[in-house]
PyMOL commands that place a pseudoatom at each C-alpha (Angstrom):
pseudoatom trace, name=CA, resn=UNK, resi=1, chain=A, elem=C, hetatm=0, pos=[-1.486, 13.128, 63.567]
pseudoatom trace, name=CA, resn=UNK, resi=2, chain=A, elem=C, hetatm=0, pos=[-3.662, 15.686, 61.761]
pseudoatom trace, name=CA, resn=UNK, resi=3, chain=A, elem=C, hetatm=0, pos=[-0.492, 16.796, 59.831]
pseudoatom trace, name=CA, resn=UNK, resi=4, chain=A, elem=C, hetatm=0, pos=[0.089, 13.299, 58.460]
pseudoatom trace, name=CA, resn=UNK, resi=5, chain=A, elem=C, hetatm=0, pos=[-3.864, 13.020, 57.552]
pseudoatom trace, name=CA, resn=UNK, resi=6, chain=A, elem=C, hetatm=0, pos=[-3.715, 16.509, 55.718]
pseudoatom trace, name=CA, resn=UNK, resi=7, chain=A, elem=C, hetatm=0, pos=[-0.014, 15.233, 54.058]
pseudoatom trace, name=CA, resn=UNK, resi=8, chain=A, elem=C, hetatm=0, pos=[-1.696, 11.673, 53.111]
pseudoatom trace, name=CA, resn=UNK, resi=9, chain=A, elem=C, hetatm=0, pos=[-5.346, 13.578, 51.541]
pseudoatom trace, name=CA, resn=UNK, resi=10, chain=A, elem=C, hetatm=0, pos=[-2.604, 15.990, 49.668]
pseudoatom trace, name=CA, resn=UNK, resi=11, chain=A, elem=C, hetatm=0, pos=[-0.620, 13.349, 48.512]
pseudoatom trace, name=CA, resn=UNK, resi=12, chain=A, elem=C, hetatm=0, pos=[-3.643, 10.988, 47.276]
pseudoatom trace, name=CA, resn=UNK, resi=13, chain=A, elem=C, hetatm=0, pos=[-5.352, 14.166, 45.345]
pseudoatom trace, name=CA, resn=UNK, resi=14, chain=A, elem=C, hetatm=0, pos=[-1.778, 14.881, 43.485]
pseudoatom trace, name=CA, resn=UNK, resi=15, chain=A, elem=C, hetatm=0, pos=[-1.928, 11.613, 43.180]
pseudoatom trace, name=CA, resn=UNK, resi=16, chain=A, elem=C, hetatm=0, pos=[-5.193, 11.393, 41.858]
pseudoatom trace, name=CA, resn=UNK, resi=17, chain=A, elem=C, hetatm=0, pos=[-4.815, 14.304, 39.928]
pseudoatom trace, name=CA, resn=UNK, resi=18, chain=A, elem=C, hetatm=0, pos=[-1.718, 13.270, 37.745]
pseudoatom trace, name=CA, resn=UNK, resi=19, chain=A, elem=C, hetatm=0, pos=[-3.778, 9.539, 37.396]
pseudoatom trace, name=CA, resn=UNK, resi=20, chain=A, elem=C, hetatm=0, pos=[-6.617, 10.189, 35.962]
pseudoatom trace, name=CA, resn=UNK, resi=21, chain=A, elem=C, hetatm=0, pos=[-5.564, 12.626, 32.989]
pseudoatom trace, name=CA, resn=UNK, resi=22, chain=A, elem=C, hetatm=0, pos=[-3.378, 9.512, 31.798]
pseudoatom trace, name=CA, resn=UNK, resi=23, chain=A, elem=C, hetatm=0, pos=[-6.243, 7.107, 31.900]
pseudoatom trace, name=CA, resn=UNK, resi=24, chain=A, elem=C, hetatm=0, pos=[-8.861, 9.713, 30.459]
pseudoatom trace, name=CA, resn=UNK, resi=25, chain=A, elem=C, hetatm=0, pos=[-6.324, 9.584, 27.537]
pseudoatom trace, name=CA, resn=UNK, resi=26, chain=A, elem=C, hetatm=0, pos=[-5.809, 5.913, 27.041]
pseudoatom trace, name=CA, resn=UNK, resi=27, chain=A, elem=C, hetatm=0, pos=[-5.081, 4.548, 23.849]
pseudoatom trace, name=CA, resn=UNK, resi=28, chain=A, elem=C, hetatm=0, pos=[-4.611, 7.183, 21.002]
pseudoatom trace, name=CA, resn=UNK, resi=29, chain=A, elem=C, hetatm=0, pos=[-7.607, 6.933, 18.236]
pseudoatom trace, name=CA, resn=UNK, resi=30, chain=A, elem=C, hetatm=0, pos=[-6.257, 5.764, 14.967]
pseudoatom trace, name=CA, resn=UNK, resi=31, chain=A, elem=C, hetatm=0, pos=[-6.502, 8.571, 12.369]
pseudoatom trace, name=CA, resn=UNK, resi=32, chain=A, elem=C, hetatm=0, pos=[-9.208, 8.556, 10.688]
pseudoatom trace, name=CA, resn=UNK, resi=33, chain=A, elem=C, hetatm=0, pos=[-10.420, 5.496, 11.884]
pseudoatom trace, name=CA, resn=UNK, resi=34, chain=A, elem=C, hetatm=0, pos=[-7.192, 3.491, 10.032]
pseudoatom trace, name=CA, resn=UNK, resi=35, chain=A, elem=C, hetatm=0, pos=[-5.907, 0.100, 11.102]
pseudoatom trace, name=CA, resn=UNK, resi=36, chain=A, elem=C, hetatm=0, pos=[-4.090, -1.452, 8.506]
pseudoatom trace, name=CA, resn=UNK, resi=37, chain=A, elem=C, hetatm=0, pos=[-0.301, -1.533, 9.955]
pseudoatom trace, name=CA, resn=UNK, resi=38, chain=A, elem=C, hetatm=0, pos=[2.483, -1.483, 7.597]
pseudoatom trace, name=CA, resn=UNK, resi=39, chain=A, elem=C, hetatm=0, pos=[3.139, -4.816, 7.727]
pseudoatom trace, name=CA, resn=UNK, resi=40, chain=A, elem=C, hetatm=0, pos=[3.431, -7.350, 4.155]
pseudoatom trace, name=CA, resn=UNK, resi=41, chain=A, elem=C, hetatm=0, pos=[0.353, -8.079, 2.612]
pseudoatom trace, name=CA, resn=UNK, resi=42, chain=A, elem=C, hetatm=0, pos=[0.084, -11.159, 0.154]
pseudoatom trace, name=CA, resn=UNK, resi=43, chain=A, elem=C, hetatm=0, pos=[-2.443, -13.369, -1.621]
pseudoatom trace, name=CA, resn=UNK, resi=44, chain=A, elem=C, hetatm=0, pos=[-1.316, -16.450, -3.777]
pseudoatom trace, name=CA, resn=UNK, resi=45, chain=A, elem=C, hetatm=0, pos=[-3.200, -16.971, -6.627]
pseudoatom trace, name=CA, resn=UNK, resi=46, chain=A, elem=C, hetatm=0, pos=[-2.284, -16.144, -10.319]
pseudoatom trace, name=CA, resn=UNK, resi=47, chain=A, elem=C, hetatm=0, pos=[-4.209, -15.424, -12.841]
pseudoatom trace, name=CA, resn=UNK, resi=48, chain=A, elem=C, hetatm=0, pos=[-3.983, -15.413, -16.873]
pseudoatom trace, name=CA, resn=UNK, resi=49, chain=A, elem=C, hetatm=0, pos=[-5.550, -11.775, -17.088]
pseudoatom trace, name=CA, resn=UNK, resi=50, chain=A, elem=C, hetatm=0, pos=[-3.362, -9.079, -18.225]
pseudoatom trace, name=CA, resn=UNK, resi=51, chain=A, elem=C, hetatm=0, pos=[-2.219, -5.830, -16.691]
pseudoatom trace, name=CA, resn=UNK, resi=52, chain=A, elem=C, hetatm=0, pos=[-4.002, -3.110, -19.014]
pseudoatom trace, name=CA, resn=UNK, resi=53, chain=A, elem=C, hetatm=0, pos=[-3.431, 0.461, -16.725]
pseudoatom trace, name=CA, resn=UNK, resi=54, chain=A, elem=C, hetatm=0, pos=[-2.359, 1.956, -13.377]
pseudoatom trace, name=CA, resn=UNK, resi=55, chain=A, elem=C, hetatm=0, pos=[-4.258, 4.622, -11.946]
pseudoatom trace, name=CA, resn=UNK, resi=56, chain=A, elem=C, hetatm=0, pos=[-3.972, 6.626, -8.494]
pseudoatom trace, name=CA, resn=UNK, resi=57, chain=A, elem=C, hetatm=0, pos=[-6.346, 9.077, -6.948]
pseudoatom trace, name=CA, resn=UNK, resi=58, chain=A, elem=C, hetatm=0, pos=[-6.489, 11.375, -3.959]
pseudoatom trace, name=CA, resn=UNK, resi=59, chain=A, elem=C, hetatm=0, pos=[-8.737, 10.532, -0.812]
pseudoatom trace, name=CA, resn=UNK, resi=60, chain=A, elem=C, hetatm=0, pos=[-8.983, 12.753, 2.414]
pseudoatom trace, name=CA, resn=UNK, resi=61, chain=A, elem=C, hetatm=0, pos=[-7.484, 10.157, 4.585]
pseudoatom trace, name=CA, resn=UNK, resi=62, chain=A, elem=C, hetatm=0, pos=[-4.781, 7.900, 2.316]
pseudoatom trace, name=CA, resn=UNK, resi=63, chain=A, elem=C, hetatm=0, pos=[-3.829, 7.580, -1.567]
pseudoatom trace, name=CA, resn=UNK, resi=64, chain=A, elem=C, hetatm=0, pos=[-5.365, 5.074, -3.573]
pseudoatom trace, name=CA, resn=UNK, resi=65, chain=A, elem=C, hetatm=0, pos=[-2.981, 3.221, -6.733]
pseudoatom trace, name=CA, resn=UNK, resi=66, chain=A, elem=C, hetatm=0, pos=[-5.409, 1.270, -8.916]
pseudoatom trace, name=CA, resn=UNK, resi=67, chain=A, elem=C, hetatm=0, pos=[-4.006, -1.799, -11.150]
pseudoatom trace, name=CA, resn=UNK, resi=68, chain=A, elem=C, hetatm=0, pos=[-6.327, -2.390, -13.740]
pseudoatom trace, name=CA, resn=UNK, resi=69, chain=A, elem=C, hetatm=0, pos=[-6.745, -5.945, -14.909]
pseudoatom trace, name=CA, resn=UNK, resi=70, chain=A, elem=C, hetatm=0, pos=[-8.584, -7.136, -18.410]
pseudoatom trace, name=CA, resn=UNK, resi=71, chain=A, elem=C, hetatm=0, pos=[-10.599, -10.357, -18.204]
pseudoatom trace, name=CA, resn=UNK, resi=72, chain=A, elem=C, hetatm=0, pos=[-8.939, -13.699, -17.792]
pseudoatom trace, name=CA, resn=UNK, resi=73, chain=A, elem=C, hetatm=0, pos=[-7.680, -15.499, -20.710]
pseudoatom trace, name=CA, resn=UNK, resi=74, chain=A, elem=C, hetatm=0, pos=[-10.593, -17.859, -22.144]
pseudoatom trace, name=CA, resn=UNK, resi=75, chain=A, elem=C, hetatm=0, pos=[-9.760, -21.395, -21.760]
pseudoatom trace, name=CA, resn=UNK, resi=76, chain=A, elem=C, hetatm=0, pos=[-6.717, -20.773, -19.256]
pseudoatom trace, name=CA, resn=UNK, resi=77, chain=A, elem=C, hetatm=0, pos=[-6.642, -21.488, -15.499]
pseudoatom trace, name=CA, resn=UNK, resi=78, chain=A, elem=C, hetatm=0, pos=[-6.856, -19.355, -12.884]
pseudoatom trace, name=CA, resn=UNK, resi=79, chain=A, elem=C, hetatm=0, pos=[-8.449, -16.934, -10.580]
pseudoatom trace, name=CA, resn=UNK, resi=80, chain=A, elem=C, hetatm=0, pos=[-10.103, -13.268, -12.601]
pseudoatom trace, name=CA, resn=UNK, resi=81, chain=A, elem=C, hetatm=0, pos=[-8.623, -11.261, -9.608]
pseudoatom trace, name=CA, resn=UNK, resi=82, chain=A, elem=C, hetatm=0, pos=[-4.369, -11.325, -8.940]
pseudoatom trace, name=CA, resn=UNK, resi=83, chain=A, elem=C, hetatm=0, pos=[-2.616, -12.123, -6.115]
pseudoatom trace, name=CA, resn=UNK, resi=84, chain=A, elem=C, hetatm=0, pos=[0.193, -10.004, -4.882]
pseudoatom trace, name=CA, resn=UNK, resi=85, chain=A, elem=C, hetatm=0, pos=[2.989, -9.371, -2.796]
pseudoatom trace, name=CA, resn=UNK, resi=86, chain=A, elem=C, hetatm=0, pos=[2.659, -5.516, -1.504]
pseudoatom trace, name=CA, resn=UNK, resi=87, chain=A, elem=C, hetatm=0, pos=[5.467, -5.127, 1.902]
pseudoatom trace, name=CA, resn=UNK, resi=88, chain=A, elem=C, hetatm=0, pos=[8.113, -2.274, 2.254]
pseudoatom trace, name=CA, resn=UNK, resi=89, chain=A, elem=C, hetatm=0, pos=[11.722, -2.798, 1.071]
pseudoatom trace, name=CA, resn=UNK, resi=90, chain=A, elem=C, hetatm=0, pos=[15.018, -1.297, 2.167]
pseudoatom trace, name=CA, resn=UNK, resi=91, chain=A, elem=C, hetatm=0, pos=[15.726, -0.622, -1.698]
pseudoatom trace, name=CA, resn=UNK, resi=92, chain=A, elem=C, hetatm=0, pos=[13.805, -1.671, -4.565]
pseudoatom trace, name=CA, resn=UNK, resi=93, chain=A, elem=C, hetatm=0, pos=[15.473, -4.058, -7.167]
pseudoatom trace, name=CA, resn=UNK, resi=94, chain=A, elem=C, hetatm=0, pos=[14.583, -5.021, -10.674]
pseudoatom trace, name=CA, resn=UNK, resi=95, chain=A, elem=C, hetatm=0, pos=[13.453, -8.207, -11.196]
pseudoatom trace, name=CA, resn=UNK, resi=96, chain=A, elem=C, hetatm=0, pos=[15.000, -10.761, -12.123]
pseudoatom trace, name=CA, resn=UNK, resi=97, chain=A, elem=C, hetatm=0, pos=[18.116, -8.268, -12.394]
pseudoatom trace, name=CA, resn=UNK, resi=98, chain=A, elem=C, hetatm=0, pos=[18.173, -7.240, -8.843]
pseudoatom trace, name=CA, resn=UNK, resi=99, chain=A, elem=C, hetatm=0, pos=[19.629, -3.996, -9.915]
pseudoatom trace, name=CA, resn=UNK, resi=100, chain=A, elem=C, hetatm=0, pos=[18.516, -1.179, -7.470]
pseudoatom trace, name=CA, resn=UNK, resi=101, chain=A, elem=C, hetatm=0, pos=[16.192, 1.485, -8.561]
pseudoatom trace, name=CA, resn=UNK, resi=102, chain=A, elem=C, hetatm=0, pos=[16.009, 4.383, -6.910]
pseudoatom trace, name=CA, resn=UNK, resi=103, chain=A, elem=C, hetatm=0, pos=[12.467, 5.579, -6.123]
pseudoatom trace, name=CA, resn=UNK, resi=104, chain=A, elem=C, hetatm=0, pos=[11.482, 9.299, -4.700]
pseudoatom trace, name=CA, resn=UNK, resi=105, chain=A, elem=C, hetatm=0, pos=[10.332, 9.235, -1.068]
pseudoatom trace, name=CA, resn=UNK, resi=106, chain=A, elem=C, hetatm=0, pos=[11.613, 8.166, 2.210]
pseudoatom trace, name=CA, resn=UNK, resi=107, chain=A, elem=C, hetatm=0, pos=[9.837, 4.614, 1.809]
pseudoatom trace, name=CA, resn=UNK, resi=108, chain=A, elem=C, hetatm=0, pos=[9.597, 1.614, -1.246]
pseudoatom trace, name=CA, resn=UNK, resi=109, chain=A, elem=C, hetatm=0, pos=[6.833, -0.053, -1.487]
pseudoatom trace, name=CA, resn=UNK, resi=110, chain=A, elem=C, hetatm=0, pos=[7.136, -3.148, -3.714]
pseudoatom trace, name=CA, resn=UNK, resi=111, chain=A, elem=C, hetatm=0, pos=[4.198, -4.667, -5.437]
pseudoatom trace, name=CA, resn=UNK, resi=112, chain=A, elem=C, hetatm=0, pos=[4.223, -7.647, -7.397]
pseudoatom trace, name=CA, resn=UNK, resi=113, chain=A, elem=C, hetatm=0, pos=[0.937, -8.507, -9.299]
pseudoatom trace, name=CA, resn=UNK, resi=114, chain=A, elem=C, hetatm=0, pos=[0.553, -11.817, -10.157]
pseudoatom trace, name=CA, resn=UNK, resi=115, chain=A, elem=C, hetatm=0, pos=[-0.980, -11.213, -13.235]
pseudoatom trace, name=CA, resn=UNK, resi=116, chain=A, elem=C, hetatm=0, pos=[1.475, -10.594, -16.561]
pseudoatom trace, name=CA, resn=UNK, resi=117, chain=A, elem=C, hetatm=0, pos=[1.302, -7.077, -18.541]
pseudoatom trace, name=CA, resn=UNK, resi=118, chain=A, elem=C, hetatm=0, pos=[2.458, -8.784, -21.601]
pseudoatom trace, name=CA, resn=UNK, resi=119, chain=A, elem=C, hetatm=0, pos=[0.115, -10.838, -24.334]
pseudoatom trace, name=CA, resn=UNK, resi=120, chain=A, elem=C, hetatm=0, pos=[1.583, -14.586, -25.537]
pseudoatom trace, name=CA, resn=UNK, resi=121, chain=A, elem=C, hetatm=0, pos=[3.770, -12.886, -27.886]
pseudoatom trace, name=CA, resn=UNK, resi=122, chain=A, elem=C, hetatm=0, pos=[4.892, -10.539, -25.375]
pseudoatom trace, name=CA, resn=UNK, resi=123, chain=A, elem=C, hetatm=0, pos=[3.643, -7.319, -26.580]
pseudoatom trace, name=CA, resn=UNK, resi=124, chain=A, elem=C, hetatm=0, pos=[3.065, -5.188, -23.814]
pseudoatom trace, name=CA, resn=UNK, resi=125, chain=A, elem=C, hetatm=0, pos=[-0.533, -4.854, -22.342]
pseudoatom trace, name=CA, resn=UNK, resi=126, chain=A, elem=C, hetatm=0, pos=[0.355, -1.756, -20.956]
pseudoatom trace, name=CA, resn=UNK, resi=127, chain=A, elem=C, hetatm=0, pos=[2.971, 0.403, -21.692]
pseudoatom trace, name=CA, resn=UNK, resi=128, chain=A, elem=C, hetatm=0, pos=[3.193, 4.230, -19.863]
pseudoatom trace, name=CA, resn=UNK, resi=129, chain=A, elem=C, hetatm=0, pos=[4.801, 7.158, -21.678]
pseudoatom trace, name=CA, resn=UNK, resi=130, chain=A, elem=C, hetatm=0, pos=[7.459, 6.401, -18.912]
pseudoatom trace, name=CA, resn=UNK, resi=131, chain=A, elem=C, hetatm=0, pos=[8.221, 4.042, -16.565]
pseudoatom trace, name=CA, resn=UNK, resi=132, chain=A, elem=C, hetatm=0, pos=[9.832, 5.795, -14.544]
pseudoatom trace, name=CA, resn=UNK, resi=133, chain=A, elem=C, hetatm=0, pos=[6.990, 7.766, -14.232]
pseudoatom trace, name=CA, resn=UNK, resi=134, chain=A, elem=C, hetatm=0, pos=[4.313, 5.534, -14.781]
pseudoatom trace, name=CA, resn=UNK, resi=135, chain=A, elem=C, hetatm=0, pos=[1.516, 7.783, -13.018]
pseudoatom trace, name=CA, resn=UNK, resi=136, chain=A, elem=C, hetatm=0, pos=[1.793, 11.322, -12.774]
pseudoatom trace, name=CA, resn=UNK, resi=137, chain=A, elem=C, hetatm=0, pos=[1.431, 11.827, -8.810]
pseudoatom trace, name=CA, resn=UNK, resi=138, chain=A, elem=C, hetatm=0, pos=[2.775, 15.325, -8.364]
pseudoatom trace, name=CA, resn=UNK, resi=139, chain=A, elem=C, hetatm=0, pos=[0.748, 17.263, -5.334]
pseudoatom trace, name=CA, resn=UNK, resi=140, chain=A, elem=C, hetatm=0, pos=[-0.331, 13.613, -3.375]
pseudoatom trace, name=CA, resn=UNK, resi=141, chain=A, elem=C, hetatm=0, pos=[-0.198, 13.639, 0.052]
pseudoatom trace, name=CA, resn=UNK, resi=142, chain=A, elem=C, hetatm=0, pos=[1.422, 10.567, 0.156]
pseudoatom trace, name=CA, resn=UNK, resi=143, chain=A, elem=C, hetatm=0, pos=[2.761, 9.102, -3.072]
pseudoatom trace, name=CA, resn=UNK, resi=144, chain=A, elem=C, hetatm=0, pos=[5.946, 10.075, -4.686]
pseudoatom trace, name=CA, resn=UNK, resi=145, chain=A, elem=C, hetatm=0, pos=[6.906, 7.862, -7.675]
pseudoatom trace, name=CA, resn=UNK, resi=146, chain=A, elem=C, hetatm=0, pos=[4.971, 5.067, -9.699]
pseudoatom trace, name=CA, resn=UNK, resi=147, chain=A, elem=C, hetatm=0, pos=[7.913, 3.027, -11.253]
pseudoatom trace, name=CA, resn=UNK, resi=148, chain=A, elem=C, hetatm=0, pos=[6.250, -0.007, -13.410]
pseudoatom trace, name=CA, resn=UNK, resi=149, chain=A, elem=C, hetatm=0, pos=[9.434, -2.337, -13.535]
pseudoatom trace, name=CA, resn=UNK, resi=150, chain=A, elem=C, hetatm=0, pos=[8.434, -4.960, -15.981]
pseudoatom trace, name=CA, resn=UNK, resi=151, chain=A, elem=C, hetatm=0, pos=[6.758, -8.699, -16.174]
pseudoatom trace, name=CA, resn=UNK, resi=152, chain=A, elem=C, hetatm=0, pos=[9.018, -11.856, -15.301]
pseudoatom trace, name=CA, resn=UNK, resi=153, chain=A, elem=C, hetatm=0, pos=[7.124, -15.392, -15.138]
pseudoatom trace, name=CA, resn=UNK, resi=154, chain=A, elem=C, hetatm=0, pos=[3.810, -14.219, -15.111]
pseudoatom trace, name=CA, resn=UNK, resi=155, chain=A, elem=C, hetatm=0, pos=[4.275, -11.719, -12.459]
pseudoatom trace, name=CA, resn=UNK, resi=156, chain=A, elem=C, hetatm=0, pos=[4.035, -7.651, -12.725]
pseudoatom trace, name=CA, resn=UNK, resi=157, chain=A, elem=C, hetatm=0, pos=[6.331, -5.900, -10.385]
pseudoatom trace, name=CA, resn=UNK, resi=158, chain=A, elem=C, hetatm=0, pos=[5.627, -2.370, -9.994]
pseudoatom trace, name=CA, resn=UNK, resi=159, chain=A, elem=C, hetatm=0, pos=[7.309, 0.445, -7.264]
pseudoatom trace, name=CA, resn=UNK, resi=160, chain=A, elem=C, hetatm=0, pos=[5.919, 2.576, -5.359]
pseudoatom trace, name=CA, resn=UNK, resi=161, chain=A, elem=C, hetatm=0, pos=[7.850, 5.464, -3.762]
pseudoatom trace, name=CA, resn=UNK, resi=162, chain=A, elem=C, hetatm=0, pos=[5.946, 7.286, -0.894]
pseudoatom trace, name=CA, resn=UNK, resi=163, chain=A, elem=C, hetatm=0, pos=[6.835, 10.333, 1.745]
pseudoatom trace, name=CA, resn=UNK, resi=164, chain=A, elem=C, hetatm=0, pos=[7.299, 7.565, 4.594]
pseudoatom trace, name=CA, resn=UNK, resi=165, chain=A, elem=C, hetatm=0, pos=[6.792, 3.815, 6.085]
pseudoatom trace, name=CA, resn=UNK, resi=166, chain=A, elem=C, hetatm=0, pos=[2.793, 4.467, 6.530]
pseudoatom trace, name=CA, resn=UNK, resi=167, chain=A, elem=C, hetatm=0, pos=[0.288, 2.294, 7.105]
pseudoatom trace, name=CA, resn=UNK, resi=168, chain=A, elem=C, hetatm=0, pos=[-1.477, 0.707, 3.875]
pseudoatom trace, name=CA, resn=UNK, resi=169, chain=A, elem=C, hetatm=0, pos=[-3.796, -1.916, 2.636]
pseudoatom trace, name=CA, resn=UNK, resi=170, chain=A, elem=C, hetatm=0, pos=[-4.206, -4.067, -0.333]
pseudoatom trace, name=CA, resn=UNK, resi=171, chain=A, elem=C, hetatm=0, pos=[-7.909, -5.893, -1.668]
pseudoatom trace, name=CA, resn=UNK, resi=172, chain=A, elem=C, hetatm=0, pos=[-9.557, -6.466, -5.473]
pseudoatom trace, name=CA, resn=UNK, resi=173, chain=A, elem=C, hetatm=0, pos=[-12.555, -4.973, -6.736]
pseudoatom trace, name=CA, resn=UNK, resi=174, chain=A, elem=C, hetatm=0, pos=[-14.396, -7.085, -9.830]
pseudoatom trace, name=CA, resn=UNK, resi=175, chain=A, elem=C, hetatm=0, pos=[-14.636, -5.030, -13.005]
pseudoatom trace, name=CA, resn=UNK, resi=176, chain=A, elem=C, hetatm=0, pos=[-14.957, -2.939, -14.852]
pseudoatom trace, name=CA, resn=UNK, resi=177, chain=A, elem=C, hetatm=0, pos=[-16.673, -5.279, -17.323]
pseudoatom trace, name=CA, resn=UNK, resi=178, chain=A, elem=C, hetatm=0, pos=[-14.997, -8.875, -17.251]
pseudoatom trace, name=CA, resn=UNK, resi=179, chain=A, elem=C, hetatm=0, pos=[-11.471, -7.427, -15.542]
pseudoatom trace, name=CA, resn=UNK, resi=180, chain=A, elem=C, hetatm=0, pos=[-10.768, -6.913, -12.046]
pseudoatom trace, name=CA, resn=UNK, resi=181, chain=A, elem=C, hetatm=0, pos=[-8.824, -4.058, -10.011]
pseudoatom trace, name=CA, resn=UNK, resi=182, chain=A, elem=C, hetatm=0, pos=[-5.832, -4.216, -7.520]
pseudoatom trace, name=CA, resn=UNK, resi=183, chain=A, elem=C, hetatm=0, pos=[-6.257, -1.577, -5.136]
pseudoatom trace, name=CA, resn=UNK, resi=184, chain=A, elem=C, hetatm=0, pos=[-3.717, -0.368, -2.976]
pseudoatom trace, name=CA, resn=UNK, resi=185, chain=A, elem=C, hetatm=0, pos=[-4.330, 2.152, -0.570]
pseudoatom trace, name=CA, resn=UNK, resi=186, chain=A, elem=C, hetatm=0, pos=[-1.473, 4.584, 1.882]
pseudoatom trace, name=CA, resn=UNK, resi=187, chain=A, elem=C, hetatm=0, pos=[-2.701, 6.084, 4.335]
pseudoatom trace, name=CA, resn=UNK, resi=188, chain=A, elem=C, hetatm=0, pos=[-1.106, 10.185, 4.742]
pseudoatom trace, name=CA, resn=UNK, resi=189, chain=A, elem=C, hetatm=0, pos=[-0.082, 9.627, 8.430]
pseudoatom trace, name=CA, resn=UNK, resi=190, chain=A, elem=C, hetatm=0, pos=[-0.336, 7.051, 11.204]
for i in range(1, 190): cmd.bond("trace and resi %d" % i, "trace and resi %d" % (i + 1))
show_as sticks, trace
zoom trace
């Protein structure tokens, strides 16, 4: 009888033992406090502001692609901030083309601004040295190509190529001035 009770208080400390390091460790902490899930991210409304500049910059948690946005066009309808459609693709595609354009990285990220980067007479509102290479983002954590594809009705679509399917965000900022910014942020790691 003793041998059982010394077998049953060995078996319930092991027990014990192995137990309570896996709930002491629960649920992994985020890093760096990051939520945001890689999952699409979209907001409908259009707006009659123009694209003027992209822009990216790096944080110590994620990297940050700005969209710069002029003021809306006087007497037109619409929102001053752009919606967008920011989730990851298998391959990105031109629009309306739907040719496939390669981008660097293990992960495309397609963004479509719903904003135009043309004026009425469809002279570009912005217009980069190179697509292709629309931001220079050598040395980020993150980001590996800024492709600016072109506007088609009214909407901007723009790739982003980065190291892996990470979790991101998307919101607008007002200004500077009258415009508005598109802010898209990747975080470096889950």
């Amino acid at each position: 009888m003793r041998k059982l009770l010394v077998l049953a208080v060995a078996g319930l400390t092991l027990l014990c033992g192995v137990a309570v390091p896996v709930a002491a460790r629960g649920r992994a902490t985020p890093y760096c406090g990051i939520g945001w899930g890689s999952l699409p991210k979209e907001a409908a409304p259009y707006t009659s502001a123009r694209l003027t500049n992209l822009r990216a910059g790096r944080h110590e948690c994620f990297d940050r692609l700005v969209i710069d946005l002029g003021p809306r066009q006087p007497g037109l309808l619409g929102r001053d901030s752009a919606g967008y459609q920011v989730r990851y693709v298998s391959q990105f595609t031109s629009d309306p083309s739907g040719e496939a354009i390669l981008l660097a990285g293990a992960a495309d990220l397609s963004i479509v601004v719903h904003a135009p980067a043309v004026d009425d007479d469809g002279s570009p509102t912005y217009q980069p040295a190179n697509a292709a290479s629309a931001v220079d983002v050598a040395g980020f954590a993150t980001f590996r190509q800024v492709v600016i594809d072109g506007t088609f009705e009214g909407q901007t679509q723009i790739g982003l190529g980065v190291r892996a399917r990470l979790p991101f965000r998307v919101f607008s900022l007002a200004g500077p001035g009258a415009g508005s910014r598109l802010v898209i942020d990747v975080a470096h790691r889950w």
